[in-house]
N, C-alpha and C positions, 0 to 999 in steps of 0.2 A: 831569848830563843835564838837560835842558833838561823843562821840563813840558809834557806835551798839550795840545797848544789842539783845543775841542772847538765844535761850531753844528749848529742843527736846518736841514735842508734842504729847505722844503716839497718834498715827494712827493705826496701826494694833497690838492690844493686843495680849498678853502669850495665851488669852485662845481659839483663834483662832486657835491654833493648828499646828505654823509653825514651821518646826524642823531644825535648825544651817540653816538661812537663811545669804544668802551670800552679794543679792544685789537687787536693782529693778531694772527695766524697763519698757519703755511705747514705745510699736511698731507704726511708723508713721500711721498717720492716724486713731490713734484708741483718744477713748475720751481721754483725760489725767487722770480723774479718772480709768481706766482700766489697771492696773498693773500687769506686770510678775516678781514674786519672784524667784529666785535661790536658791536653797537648797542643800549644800554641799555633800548630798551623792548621787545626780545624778538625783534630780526631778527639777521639774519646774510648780509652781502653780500661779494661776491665781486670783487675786483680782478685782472684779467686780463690785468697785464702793460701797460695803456694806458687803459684806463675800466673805471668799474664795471658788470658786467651788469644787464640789466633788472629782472631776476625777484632777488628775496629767495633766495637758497641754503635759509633755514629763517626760518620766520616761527611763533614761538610767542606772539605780543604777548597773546595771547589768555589764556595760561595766567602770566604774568609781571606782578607790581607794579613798578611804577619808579616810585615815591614818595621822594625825599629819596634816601638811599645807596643802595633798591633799582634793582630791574634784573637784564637777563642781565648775568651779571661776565665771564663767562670760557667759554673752551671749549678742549678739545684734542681731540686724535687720536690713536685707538687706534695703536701701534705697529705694527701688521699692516694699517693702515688700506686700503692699495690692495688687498689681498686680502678684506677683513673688511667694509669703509663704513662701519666704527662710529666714532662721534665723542661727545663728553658736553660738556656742557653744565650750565654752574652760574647759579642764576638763584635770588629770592625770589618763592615761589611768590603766589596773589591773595590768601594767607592772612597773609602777611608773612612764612614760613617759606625757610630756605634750602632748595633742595632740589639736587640731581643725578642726571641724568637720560642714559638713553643713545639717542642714535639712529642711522638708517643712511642713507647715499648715496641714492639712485633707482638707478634705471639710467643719468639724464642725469646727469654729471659735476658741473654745476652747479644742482642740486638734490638737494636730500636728500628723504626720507621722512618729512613729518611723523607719520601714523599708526602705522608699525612701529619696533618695538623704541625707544621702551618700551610695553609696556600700562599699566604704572606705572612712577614713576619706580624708581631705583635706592635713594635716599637721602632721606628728607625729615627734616630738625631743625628741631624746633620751636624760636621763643623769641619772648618777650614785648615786646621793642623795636623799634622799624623802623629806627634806627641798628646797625653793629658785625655785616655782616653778613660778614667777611673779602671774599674773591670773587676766587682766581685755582686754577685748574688745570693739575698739568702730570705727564706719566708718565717715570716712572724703572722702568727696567725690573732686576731685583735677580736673580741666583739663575737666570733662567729666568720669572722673574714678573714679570707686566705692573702694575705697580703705579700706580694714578690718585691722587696726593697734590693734599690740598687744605688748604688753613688758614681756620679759622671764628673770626669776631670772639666777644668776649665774651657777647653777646646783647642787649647796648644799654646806655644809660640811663647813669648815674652812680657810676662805682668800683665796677660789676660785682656789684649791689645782691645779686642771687643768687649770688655767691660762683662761679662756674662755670669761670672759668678756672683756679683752684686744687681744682677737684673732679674727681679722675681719673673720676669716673662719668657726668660732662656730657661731650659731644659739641662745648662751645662755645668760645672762647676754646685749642683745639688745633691744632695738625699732623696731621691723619688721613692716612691710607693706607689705599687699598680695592682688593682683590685683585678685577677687572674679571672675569676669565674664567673664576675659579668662582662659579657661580651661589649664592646666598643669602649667598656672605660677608657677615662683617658688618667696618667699620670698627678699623683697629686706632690705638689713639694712638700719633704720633710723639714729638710734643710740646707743651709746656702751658705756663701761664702767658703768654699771649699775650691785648692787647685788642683791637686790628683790624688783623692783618694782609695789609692789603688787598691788596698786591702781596710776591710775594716770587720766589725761581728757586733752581732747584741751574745752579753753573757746568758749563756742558756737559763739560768738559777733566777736571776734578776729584770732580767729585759735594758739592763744596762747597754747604751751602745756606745763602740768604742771605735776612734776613726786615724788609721794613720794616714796624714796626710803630706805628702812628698813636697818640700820645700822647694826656691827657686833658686838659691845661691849663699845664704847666709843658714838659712835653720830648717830640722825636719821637728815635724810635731805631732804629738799622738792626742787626740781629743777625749772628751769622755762626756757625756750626759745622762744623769740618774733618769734609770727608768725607760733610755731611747726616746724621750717625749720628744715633741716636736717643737719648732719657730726659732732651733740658734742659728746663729749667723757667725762660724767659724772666722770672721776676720778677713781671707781674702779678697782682695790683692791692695787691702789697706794696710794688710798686718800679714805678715811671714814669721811663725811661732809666737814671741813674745816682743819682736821688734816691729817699729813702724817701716813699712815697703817705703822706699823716700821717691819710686815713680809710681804711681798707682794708674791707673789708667783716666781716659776722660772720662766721666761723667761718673762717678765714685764720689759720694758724697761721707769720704773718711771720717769727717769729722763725728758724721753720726756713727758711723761706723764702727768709729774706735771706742766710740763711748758705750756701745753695746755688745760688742763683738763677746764670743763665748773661749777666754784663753784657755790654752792647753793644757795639759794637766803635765805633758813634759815636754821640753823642747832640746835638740842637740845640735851642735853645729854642724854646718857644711862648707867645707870639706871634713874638717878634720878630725870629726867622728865618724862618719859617712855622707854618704849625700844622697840613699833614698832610701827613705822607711819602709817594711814592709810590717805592716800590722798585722798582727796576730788575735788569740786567741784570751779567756780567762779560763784557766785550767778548771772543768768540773769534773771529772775522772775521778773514779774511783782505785784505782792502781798503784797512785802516787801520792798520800796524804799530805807531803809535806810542800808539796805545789797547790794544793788546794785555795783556788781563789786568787791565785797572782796572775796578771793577766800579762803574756807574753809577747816581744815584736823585737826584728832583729831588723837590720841594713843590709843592703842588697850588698854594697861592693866591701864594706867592712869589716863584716862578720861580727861584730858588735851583737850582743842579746842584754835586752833589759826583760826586768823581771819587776811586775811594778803591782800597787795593790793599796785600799785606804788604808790609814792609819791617824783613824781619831778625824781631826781638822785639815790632818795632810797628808800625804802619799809617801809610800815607802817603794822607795826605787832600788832596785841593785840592778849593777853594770854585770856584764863577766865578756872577754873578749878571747878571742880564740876559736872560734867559731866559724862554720862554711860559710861561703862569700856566695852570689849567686844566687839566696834562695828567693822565689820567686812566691810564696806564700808560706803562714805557716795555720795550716788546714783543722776541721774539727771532724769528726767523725761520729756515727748515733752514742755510739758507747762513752765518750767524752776523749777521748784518746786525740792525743795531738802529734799531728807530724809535721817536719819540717818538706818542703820537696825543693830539689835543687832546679832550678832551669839549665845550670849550665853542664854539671856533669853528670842530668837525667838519673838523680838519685831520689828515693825516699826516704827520708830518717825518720824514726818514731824517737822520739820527745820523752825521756827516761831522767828517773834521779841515778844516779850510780847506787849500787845497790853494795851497801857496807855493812853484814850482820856476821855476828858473831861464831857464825856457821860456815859450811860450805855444805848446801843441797846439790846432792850427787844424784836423784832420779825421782821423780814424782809419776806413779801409775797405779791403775785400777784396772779390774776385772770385774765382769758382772755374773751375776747369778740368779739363783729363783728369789727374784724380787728386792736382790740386796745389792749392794755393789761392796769389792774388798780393794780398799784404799792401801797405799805403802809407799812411805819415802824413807829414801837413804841419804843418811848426813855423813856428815866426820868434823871434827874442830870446832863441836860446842861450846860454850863458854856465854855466862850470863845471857840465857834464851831463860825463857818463861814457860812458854806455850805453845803450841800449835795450833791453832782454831780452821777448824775444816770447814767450806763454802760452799755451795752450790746453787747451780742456777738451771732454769729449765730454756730459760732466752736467751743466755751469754752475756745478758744487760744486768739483771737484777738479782742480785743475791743473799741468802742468808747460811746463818751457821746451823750445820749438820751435828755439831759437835767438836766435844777439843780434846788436846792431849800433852799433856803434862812432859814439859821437855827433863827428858835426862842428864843432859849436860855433861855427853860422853866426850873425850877429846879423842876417842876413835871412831871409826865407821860405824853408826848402830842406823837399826833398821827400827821403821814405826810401823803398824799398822789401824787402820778403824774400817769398822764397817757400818754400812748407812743404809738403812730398810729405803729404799727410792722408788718403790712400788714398780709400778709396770708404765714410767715416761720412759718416750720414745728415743729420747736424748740428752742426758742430765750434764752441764759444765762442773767442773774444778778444781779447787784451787786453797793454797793454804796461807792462811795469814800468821805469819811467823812472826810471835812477839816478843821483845825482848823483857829483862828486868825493870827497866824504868819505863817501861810503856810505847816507848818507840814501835814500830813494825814495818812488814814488808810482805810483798807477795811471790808467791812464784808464778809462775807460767801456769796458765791454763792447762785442762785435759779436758777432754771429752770421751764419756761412756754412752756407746749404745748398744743394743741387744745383738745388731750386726755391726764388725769393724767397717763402715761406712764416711767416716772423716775424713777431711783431710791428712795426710803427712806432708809436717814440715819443717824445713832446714832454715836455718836464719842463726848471724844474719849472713847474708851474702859477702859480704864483705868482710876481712875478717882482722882484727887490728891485734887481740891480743889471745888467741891461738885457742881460744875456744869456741867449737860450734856446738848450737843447741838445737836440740832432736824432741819434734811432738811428734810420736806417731802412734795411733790406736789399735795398729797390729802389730803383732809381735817381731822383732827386728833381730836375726840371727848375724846377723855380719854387715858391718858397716868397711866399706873400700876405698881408700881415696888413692887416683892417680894421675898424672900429670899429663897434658895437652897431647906427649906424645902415648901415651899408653903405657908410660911403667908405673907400675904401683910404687905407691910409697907410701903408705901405710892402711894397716889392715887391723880391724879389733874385734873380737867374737863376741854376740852379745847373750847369746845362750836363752832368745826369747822373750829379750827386755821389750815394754811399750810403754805409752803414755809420755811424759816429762825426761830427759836427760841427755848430759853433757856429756863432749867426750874432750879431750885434750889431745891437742895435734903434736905433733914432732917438730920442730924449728925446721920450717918450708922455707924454700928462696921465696921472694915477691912472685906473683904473676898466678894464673888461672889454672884451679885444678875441677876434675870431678871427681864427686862424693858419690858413692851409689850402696843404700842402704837394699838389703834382702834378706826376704821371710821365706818360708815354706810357699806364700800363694801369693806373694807381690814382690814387685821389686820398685823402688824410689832411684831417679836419677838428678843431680841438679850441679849448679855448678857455685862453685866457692872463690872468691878474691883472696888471697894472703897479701895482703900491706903492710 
């Protein structure tokens, strides 16, 4: 079987205006396109499907250091969160202490409550370093219990001077787990021996949890335990990847250590593959089959990406290097969708296979009617396709087949169309799974139909490498305009009332920032585009 070919897709461009973004999130219940960004010095902004809103979602800059590795790190969402508004948040407090804190919604969707819940935080640990402060959260719900797990660097400084990550009675260098909905619980350890597990995740599918954890000078190393169970004892600061640490600290009793310790499922060197892991994700997505089930993590300064995943008795790793340098997680989303986010040049990349079929989809759209909806795409340069398979979903998460359609295998422009009795829902997704001869496939881009053009329109990606930009929009689009910072047009295309799904092909632009500005008969779309 041939290996995954994997590329980041800028999604949220530089000129969007995100500053040392840390991670995303997407709160249950909410579309999947509805994204909450992290921003390391204490804000929290909201992407809406097509820009970021005005207003900070939660703005704590105030109560947060972001010195060297501090910062907000992370944040999740209660499980009950549409009923409940409570979300937490993990940050170094202005003391340098890690803290977690809970808060709640407003009443406006797009703002939270800075003043209520917490009066105090939930959680503060203290430690003596401003390095090694871990910094991700996420809830596994166990039993009936909403449990908020988080992992805490060792406390700083050099082979874990205070011995903490081997002292079951420190809070640092652990796996905690904190029981959110009874009041005063206290912290229970998962697991130990960790130096800064800055990113880590349980695979949604599984409950697999997976930990990268950031080495001292010799090795980075990504962990793995079937099921998230509890009681390993990742090794530190006896064991750095798969080598023995030759200083360990006092009072480490190594020997036991090493004999029980839980080794890594992969280790790389430091420097000279990189020198800080950033742990990622196991791809459970439905968009990308051929990533299905390899679980993701790249290097901060390296750009290095592994692609890793069982195989029988042992693991099957693939390198690929070329990669943005900088990212400071790489995120999961409700819908399983994966992005990379940059810290340093405040970008988001969504996490794509290159999409290689034997076609070229020129527009994917629908219109609705009494009770039906009329679907039509436009190809050109068939060759060895199969089928069509039509999808739809009433969530944006779940879908099934409407029906299919028997590909022609024109090597000119032919047009399809089907139509789907969709009764009277308020808002139906879709989307087409284009298959080929030997069973391969792929997807295109989402639409959305509803009774009123009420969607979003959107441009992506922002950024623009190889001179095509892609257009969803649910109203009809007569003329798309693109021109340059100072006001000349430089290119103009008439769409004659096209919506839904399609590309358009730009003219060889110099580099630098243009605007696009798409317009109907009752709207008009403005946004701005990168040529690089």
């Amino acid at each position: 079987m041939a290996q995954p070919e994997l590329s980041y897709q800028p999604f949220i461009g530089a000129s969007e205006g995100l500053s040392a973004p840390m991670e995303v999130v997407s709160a249950p219940g909410d579309p999947p396109s509805r994204l909450f960004i992290v921003e390391k010095s204490g804000t929290i902004r909201i992407w809406n499907g097509s820009s970021l809103t005005s207003q900070a979602f939660l703005d704590i800059s105030n109560l947060v250091s972001d010195a060297g590795e501090q910062g907000l790190l992370s944040m999740a969402f209660h499980p009950q969160y549409q009923s409940n508004g409570f979300f937490f948040v993990y940050y170094t407090n202005n003391d340098g202490n890690i803290t977690i804190a809970r808060y709640q919604v407003s009443s406006d969707p797009d703002l939270a409550n800075p003043t209520a819940n917490p009066v105090t935080p939930l959680l503060v640990i203290p430690k003596n370093y401003e390095n090694h402060n871990g910094g991700h959260l996420q809830f596994r719900t166990q039993g009936g219990v909403n449990y908020l797990y988080f992992a805490t660097g060792d406390g700083g400084s050099v082979n874990d001077p205070d011995n903490n990550a081997q002292n079951p009675s420190s809070l640092l260098g652990k796996m905690l787990r904190l029981d959110v909905d009874s009041p005063g619980a206290s912290p229970e350890m998962w697991a130990m021996g960790l130096r800064n597990p800055f990113r880590w995740s349980f695979d949604r599918s599984t409950g697999d949890i997976w930990i990268g954890d950031v080495g001292q000078g010799a090795r980075e190393e990504i962990n793995f335990r079937p099921g998230g169970s509890s009681g390993a004892n990742y090794g530190w600061a006896c064991v750095e990847g798969f080598m023995n640490n030759p200083a360990p600290p006092a009072g480490a009793d190594c020997n036991a250590v090493r004999a029980i310790d839980v080794l890594p499922v992969f280790d790389y060197t430091n420097p000279t593959e990189g020198r800080s892991v950033i742990g990622g994700y196991v791809y459970r997505g439905s968009e990308f089959p051929s990533l299905q089930g390899y679980y993701i993590a790249t290097d901060f300064y390296s750009g290095r990406l592994w692609m890793i995943r069982p195989a029988g008795s042992s693991w099957e790793i693939i390198e690929r290097t070329g990669f943005p340098t900088g990212i400071s997680s790489i995120s999961e989303t409700s819908d399983g969708t994966l992005y990379a986010v940059s810290l340093n040049a405040g970008i988001v990349y969504k996490l794509v296979t290159p999409i290689v079929t034997p076609l070229n989809l020129l527009n994917f759209s629908g219109t609705p009617a009494n009770g039906y909806h009329d679907l039509k795409w436009v190809t050109e340069s068939e060759q060895n396709m199969d089928r069509y398979l039509i999808e739809y979903s009433h969530d944006g998460n779940t879908y099934q087949v409407a029906g299919e359609v028997v590909s022609a295998n024109y090597a000119e422009r032919h047009t399809y169309q089907f139509r789907h009795q969709a009764g009277n829902a308020p808002l139906t997704y879709y989307r087409l799974m284009m298959r080929e001869l030997d069973g391969t496939f792929n997807y295109s881009a989402v639409v959305s139909i509803s009774a009123e053009p009420t969607g979003e329109t959107r441009i992506y990606p922002t950024a623009i490498t190889n001179g095509i930009v892609n257009i969803i929009s649910p109203q009809p689009v007569e003329r798309v305009v693109v021109t340059n910072l100072s006001g000349l047009q430089v290119f103009t295309r008439e769409m004659n009332g096209t919506s839904g799904y399609f590309n358009i092909a730009l003219p060889s632009l110099q580099k630098g920032m243009y605007i696009i500005s798409l317009s109907g008969r009752d709207f008009r779309k403005t946004g701005k585009i990168f040529i690089q």
